[in-house]
C-alpha positions as CSV (number, residue, x, y, z in Angstrom):
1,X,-18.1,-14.1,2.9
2,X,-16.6,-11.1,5.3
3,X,-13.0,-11.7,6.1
4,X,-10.5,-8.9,7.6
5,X,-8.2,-7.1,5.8
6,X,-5.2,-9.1,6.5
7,X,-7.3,-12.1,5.5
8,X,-8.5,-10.2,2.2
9,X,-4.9,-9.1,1.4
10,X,-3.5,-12.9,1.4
11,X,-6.3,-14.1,-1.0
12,X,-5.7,-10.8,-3.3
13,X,-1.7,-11.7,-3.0
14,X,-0.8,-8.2,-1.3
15,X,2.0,-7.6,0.3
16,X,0.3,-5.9,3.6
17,X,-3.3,-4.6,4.5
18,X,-2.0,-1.4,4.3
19,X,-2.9,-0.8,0.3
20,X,-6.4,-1.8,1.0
21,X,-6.7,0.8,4.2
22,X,-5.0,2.8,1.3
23,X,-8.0,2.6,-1.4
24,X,-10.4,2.4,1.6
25,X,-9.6,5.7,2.8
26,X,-10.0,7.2,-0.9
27,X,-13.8,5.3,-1.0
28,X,-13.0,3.0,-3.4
29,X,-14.3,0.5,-1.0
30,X,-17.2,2.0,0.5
31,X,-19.7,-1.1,-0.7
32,X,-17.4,-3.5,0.6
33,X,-17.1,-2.3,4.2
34,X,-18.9,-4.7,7.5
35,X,-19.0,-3.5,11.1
36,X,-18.3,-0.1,12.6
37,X,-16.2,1.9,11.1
38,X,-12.2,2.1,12.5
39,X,-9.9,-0.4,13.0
40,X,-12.4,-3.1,13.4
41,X,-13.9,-2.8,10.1
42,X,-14.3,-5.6,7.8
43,X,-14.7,-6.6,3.8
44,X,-17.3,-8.3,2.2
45,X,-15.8,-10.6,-0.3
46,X,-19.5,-10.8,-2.6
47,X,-21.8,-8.3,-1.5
48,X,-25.3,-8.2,-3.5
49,X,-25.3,-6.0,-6.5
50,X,-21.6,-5.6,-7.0
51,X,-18.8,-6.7,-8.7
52,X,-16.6,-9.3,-6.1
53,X,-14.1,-7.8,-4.1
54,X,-11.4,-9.2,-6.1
55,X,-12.9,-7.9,-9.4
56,X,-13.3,-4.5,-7.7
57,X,-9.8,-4.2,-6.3
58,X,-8.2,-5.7,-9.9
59,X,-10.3,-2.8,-11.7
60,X,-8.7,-0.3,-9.1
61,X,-4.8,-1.6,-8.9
62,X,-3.9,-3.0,-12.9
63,X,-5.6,-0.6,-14.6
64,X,-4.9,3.6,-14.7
65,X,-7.7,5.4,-13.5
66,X,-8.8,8.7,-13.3
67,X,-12.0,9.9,-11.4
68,X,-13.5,7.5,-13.6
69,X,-13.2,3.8,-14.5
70,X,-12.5,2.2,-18.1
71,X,-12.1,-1.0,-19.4
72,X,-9.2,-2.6,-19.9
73,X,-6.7,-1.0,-22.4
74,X,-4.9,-2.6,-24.9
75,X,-1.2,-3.7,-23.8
76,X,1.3,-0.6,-23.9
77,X,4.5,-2.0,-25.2
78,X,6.8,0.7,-23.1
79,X,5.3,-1.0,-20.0
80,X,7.8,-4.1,-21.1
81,X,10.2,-1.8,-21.8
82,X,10.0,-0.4,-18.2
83,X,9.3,-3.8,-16.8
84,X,12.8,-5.0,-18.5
85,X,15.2,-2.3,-17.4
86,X,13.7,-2.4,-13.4
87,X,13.7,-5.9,-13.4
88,X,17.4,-5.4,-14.2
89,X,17.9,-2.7,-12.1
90,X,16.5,-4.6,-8.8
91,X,18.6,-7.7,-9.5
92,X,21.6,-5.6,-9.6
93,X,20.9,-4.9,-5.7
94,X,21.1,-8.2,-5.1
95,X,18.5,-9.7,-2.6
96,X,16.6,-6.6,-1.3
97,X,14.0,-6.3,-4.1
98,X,12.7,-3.1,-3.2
99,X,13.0,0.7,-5.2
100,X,15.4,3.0,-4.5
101,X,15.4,7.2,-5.0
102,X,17.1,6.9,-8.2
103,X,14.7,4.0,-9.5
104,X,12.0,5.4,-8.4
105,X,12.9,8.2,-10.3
106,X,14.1,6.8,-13.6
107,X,10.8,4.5,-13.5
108,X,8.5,7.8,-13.6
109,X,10.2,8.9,-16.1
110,X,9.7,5.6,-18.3
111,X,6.1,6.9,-19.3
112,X,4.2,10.1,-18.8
113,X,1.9,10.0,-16.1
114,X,-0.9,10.6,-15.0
115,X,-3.1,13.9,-14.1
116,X,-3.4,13.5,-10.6
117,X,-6.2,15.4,-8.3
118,X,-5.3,16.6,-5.0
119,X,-5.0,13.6,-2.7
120,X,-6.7,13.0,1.0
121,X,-3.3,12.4,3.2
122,X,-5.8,10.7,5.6
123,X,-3.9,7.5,5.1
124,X,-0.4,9.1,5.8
125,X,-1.4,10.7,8.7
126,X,-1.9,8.1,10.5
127,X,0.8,5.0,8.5
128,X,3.4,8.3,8.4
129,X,3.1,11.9,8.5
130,X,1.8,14.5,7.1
131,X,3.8,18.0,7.4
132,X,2.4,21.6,6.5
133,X,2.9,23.2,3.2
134,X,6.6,24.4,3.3
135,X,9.5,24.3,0.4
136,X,9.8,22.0,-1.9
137,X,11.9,19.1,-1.0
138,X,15.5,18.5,-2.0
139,X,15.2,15.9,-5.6
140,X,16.9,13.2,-3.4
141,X,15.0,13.4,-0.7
142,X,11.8,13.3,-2.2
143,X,12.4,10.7,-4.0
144,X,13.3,8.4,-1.5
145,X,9.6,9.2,0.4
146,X,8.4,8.5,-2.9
147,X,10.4,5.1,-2.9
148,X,9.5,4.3,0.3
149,X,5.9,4.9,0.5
150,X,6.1,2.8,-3.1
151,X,7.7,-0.4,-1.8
152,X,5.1,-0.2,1.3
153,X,2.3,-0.7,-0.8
154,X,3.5,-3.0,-3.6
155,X,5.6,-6.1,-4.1
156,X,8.5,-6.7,-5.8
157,X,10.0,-10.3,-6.0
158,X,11.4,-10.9,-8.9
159,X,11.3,-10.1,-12.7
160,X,8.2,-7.7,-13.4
161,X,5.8,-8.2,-16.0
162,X,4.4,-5.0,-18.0
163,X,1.3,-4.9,-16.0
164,X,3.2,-5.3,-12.6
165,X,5.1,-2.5,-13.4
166,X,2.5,-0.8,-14.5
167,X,0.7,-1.3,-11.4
168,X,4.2,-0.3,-9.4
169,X,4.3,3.5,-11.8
170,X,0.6,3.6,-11.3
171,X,1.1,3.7,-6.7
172,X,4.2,5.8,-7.5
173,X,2.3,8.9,-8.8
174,X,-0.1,8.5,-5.8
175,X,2.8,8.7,-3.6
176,X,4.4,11.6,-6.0
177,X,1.3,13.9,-5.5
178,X,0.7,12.9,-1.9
179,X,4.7,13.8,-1.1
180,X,4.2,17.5,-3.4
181,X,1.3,18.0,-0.9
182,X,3.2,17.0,2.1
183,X,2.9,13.4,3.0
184,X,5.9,11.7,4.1
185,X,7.4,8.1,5.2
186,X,8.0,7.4,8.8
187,X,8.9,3.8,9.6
188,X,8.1,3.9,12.7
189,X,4.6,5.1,12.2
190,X,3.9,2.5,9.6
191,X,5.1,-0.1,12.6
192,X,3.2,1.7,14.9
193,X,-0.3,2.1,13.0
194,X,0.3,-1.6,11.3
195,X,0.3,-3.0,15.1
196,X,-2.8,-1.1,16.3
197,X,-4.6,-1.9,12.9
198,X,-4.0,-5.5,13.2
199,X,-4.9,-5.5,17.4
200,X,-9.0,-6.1,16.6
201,X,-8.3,-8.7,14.2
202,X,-6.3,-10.4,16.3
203,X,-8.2,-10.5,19.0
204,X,-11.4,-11.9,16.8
205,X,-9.1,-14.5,16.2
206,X,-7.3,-13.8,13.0
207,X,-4.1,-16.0,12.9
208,X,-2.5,-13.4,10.1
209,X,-3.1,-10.7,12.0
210,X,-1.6,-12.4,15.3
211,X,1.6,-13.3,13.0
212,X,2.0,-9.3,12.0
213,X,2.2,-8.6,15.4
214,X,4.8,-11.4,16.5
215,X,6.5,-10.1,13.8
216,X,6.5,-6.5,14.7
217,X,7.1,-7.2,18.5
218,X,10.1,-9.8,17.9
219,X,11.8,-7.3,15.9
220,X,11.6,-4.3,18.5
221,X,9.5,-2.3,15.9
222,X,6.6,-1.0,18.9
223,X,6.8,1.7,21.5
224,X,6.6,0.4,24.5
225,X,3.4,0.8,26.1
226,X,1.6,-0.3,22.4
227,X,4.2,-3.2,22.5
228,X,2.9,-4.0,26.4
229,X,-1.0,-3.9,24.4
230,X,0.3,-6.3,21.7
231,X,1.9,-8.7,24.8
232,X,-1.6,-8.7,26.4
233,X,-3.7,-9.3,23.0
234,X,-0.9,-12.5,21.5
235,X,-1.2,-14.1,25.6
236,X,-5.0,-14.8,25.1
237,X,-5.6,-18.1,23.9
Protein backbone atom coordinates (compact mmCIF):
# COMPACT_ATOMS: atom_id res chain seq x y z
CA UNK A 1 0.00 0.00 0.00
CA UNK A 2 1.64 3.73 -0.73
CA UNK A 3 0.19 6.25 1.55
CA UNK A 4 1.68 9.93 2.28
CA UNK A 5 3.54 10.85 5.01
CA UNK A 6 0.92 12.42 6.95
CA UNK A 7 -1.13 9.27 6.33
CA UNK A 8 2.06 7.02 7.33
CA UNK A 9 2.67 9.13 10.51
CA UNK A 10 -1.09 8.61 11.94
CA UNK A 11 -0.84 4.69 11.43
CA UNK A 12 2.87 4.84 13.11
CA UNK A 13 1.26 7.12 16.01
CA UNK A 14 3.65 10.24 15.31
CA UNK A 15 3.12 13.26 16.33
CA UNK A 16 3.87 15.12 12.74
CA UNK A 17 5.39 13.98 9.36
CA UNK A 18 8.21 15.89 10.16
CA UNK A 19 10.25 12.89 11.96
CA UNK A 20 9.80 10.75 8.97
CA UNK A 21 11.11 13.82 6.48
CA UNK A 22 13.60 13.65 9.37
CA UNK A 23 15.01 9.87 8.93
CA UNK A 24 14.15 10.30 5.15
CA UNK A 25 16.59 12.89 4.76
CA UNK A 26 19.34 10.75 6.65
CA UNK A 27 18.37 7.56 4.03
CA UNK A 28 16.99 5.54 6.40
CA UNK A 29 14.05 5.37 4.14
CA UNK A 30 15.48 5.21 0.75
CA UNK A 31 13.58 1.60 -0.05
CA UNK A 32 10.42 3.00 1.10
CA UNK A 33 10.18 6.08 -1.17
CA UNK A 34 7.20 6.24 -4.44
CA UNK A 35 7.08 9.11 -6.93
CA UNK A 36 9.53 11.90 -7.72
CA UNK A 37 11.50 12.98 -5.31
CA UNK A 38 10.45 16.48 -3.20
CA UNK A 39 7.49 17.29 -1.55
CA UNK A 40 5.31 14.94 -3.42
CA UNK A 41 7.14 11.85 -2.49
CA UNK A 42 5.38 9.00 -1.06
CA UNK A 43 6.03 5.60 1.32
CA UNK A 44 5.52 2.26 0.52
CA UNK A 45 4.00 0.57 3.49
CA UNK A 46 5.25 -3.35 2.22
CA UNK A 47 7.63 -3.03 -0.50
CA UNK A 48 9.07 -6.58 -1.84
CA UNK A 49 12.18 -7.73 -0.12
CA UNK A 50 12.02 -5.57 2.99
CA UNK A 51 11.08 -5.42 6.31
CA UNK A 52 7.32 -3.31 6.51
CA UNK A 53 7.52 0.20 6.94
CA UNK A 54 6.47 -0.04 10.41
CA UNK A 55 9.04 -2.68 11.33
CA UNK A 56 11.65 -0.52 9.64
CA UNK A 57 10.82 2.77 11.36
CA UNK A 58 10.40 0.78 14.98
CA UNK A 59 14.03 -0.65 14.37
CA UNK A 60 15.18 3.12 13.67
CA UNK A 61 13.14 5.13 16.60
CA UNK A 62 13.10 2.44 19.94
CA UNK A 63 16.21 1.21 19.58
CA UNK A 64 19.94 3.13 19.73
CA UNK A 65 21.67 2.95 16.73
CA UNK A 66 24.86 3.65 15.39
CA UNK A 67 25.91 3.45 11.72
CA UNK A 68 24.84 0.07 12.18
CA UNK A 69 21.67 -1.79 13.36
CA UNK A 70 21.34 -4.37 16.32
CA UNK A 71 18.79 -6.24 17.75
CA UNK A 72 16.97 -5.43 20.46
CA UNK A 73 18.76 -4.96 23.81
CA UNK A 74 17.84 -6.15 26.96
CA UNK A 75 15.75 -3.57 29.13
CA UNK A 76 18.24 -0.86 30.79
CA UNK A 77 16.71 -0.30 34.22
CA UNK A 78 18.00 3.63 34.32
CA UNK A 79 15.70 4.19 31.38
CA UNK A 80 12.77 3.72 34.23
CA UNK A 81 14.62 5.68 36.31
CA UNK A 82 14.70 8.54 33.69
CA UNK A 83 11.25 7.72 32.57
CA UNK A 84 10.02 8.31 36.44
CA UNK A 85 11.67 11.59 37.24
CA UNK A 86 10.53 13.31 33.56
CA UNK A 87 7.30 11.99 33.84
CA UNK A 88 7.33 13.92 37.13
CA UNK A 89 8.94 16.66 35.92
CA UNK A 90 6.36 17.31 32.92
CA UNK A 91 3.29 16.93 35.32
CA UNK A 92 4.70 19.56 37.39
CA UNK A 93 4.14 22.07 34.33
CA UNK A 94 0.78 21.30 34.31
CA UNK A 95 -0.97 20.81 30.95
CA UNK A 96 1.76 21.73 28.35
CA UNK A 97 3.57 18.27 28.17
CA UNK A 98 6.44 19.34 26.27
CA UNK A 99 10.56 19.64 27.52
CA UNK A 100 11.98 22.54 28.61
CA UNK A 101 15.99 23.79 28.60
CA UNK A 102 16.54 22.63 31.92
CA UNK A 103 14.76 19.07 31.21
CA UNK A 104 16.22 18.72 28.33
CA UNK A 105 19.27 19.05 30.01
CA UNK A 106 18.86 17.00 33.13
CA UNK A 107 17.39 14.10 30.78
CA UNK A 108 20.87 13.91 28.88
CA UNK A 109 22.42 13.68 31.61
CA UNK A 110 20.23 10.63 32.96
CA UNK A 111 22.54 8.19 30.73
CA UNK A 112 25.69 8.58 28.69
CA UNK A 113 25.02 8.98 25.21
CA UNK A 114 25.75 8.18 22.39
CA UNK A 115 28.86 8.72 19.80
CA UNK A 116 27.31 10.69 17.35
CA UNK A 117 28.71 11.33 13.59
CA UNK A 118 28.53 14.57 12.01
CA UNK A 119 24.96 15.17 11.00
CA UNK A 120 23.40 16.36 7.39
CA UNK A 121 21.46 19.73 8.58
CA UNK A 122 19.53 19.09 5.32
CA UNK A 123 16.41 18.72 7.42
CA UNK A 124 16.97 22.02 9.45
CA UNK A 125 17.60 23.97 6.65
CA UNK A 126 14.62 23.91 5.38
CA UNK A 127 12.01 23.02 8.94
CA UNK A 128 14.58 25.82 10.73
CA UNK A 129 17.88 27.12 10.15
CA UNK A 130 21.05 26.35 9.77
CA UNK A 131 23.76 29.20 10.76
CA UNK A 132 27.58 29.12 9.98
CA UNK A 133 30.15 27.80 12.34
CA UNK A 134 30.56 30.64 14.94
CA UNK A 135 30.91 30.45 19.01
CA UNK A 136 29.56 28.21 21.00
CA UNK A 137 26.15 28.99 22.26
CA UNK A 138 25.25 30.31 25.64
CA UNK A 139 24.21 26.64 28.04
CA UNK A 140 20.65 28.13 28.15
CA UNK A 141 20.22 28.89 24.89
CA UNK A 142 21.30 25.86 23.42
CA UNK A 143 19.41 23.96 25.34
CA UNK A 144 16.27 25.37 24.59
CA UNK A 145 17.04 24.67 20.46
CA UNK A 146 17.80 21.38 21.78
CA UNK A 147 14.25 21.29 23.56
CA UNK A 148 12.61 22.67 20.94
CA UNK A 149 13.76 20.69 18.05
CA UNK A 150 13.03 17.56 20.67
CA UNK A 151 9.35 18.27 21.38
CA UNK A 152 9.00 18.80 17.43
CA UNK A 153 9.74 15.38 16.68
CA UNK A 154 8.41 13.38 19.52
CA UNK A 155 5.35 13.16 21.73
CA UNK A 156 4.81 13.58 25.10
CA UNK A 157 1.33 12.90 26.69
CA UNK A 158 1.52 11.67 29.68
CA UNK A 159 3.57 9.33 31.99
CA UNK A 160 6.65 7.81 29.93
CA UNK A 161 7.57 4.40 29.78
CA UNK A 162 11.49 3.43 29.69
CA UNK A 163 11.42 2.84 26.14
CA UNK A 164 9.54 6.24 25.38
CA UNK A 165 11.98 7.94 27.08
CA UNK A 166 14.51 6.20 25.67
CA UNK A 167 13.24 7.02 22.32
CA UNK A 168 12.83 10.88 23.60
CA UNK A 169 17.15 10.83 24.87
CA UNK A 170 17.74 8.97 21.72
CA UNK A 171 16.14 12.38 19.12
CA UNK A 172 17.68 14.61 21.85
CA UNK A 173 21.35 13.68 20.91
CA UNK A 174 20.43 14.13 17.20
CA UNK A 175 19.27 17.47 17.99
CA UNK A 176 22.46 18.02 20.46
CA UNK A 177 24.97 17.21 17.58
CA UNK A 178 22.96 19.00 14.93
CA UNK A 179 22.69 22.37 17.29
CA UNK A 180 27.00 21.93 18.10
CA UNK A 181 27.16 21.97 14.24
CA UNK A 182 24.82 24.83 13.80
CA UNK A 183 21.28 23.85 13.35
CA UNK A 184 18.73 25.82 15.03
CA UNK A 185 14.78 26.09 15.80
CA UNK A 186 12.76 28.65 13.97
CA UNK A 187 8.97 28.35 14.54
CA UNK A 188 8.08 29.98 11.91
CA UNK A 189 10.11 27.90 9.49
CA UNK A 190 8.75 24.66 10.87
CA UNK A 191 5.06 26.47 10.11
CA UNK A 192 6.23 27.55 6.91
CA UNK A 193 8.00 24.24 5.46
CA UNK A 194 5.09 22.07 7.41
CA UNK A 195 2.48 24.07 5.03
CA UNK A 196 4.37 23.73 1.77
CA UNK A 197 5.16 20.00 2.68
CA UNK A 198 1.69 19.09 3.23
CA UNK A 199 0.33 21.36 -0.14
CA UNK A 200 0.81 18.03 -2.66
CA UNK A 201 -0.85 15.87 -0.34
CA UNK A 202 -3.49 17.85 -0.03
CA UNK A 203 -4.25 18.51 -3.20
CA UNK A 204 -4.11 14.44 -4.09
CA UNK A 205 -6.71 14.44 -1.70
CA UNK A 206 -5.26 13.69 1.65
CA UNK A 207 -7.86 14.76 4.33
CA UNK A 208 -4.82 14.85 7.13
CA UNK A 209 -2.89 16.86 5.16
CA UNK A 210 -5.84 19.36 4.34
CA UNK A 211 -6.46 19.43 8.32
CA UNK A 212 -2.53 20.59 8.91
CA UNK A 213 -3.13 23.24 6.80
CA UNK A 214 -6.59 24.57 8.36
CA UNK A 215 -4.83 24.31 11.27
CA UNK A 216 -1.79 26.27 10.30
CA UNK A 217 -3.93 28.94 8.37
CA UNK A 218 -6.62 29.40 11.33
CA UNK A 219 -3.99 30.05 13.64
CA UNK A 220 -2.10 32.91 11.61
CA UNK A 221 1.04 30.54 11.46
CA UNK A 222 1.72 31.36 7.19
CA UNK A 223 3.25 34.30 5.43
CA UNK A 224 1.07 35.74 3.46
CA UNK A 225 1.48 34.88 0.00
CA UNK A 226 2.08 30.86 1.09
CA UNK A 227 -1.08 31.47 3.26
CA UNK A 228 -2.90 32.98 -0.21
CA UNK A 229 -1.43 29.21 -1.83
CA UNK A 230 -2.94 27.29 1.11
CA UNK A 231 -6.50 29.38 0.56
CA UNK A 232 -6.42 28.28 -3.10
CA UNK A 233 -5.38 24.47 -2.50
CA UNK A 234 -8.26 23.98 0.87
CA UNK A 235 -11.14 25.91 -1.78
CA UNK A 236 -10.85 22.91 -4.34
CA UNK A 237 -13.40 20.47 -3.74
Amino acid sequence: MVVSFSEAAMLLGFKSRSRLYHLRSEGHLDGYLCGPSGRGQKLETVPDGLPSLRERVESLTRLQLTNVERKRPAPDPRWELAAADLSEALAAGGCDLSLTAKEAKVLAAAVPGLATPAPDLSFWAEYGRVEPAAEPLPDAEFWQHVAQMTNGMVTIDGPLTGPQAQEVHRVMVDAMAEVEHGARWDQHQWDAASARTALPDARDGCQLSRQELVDLLEGGRLPDELAAEVREVLAQS
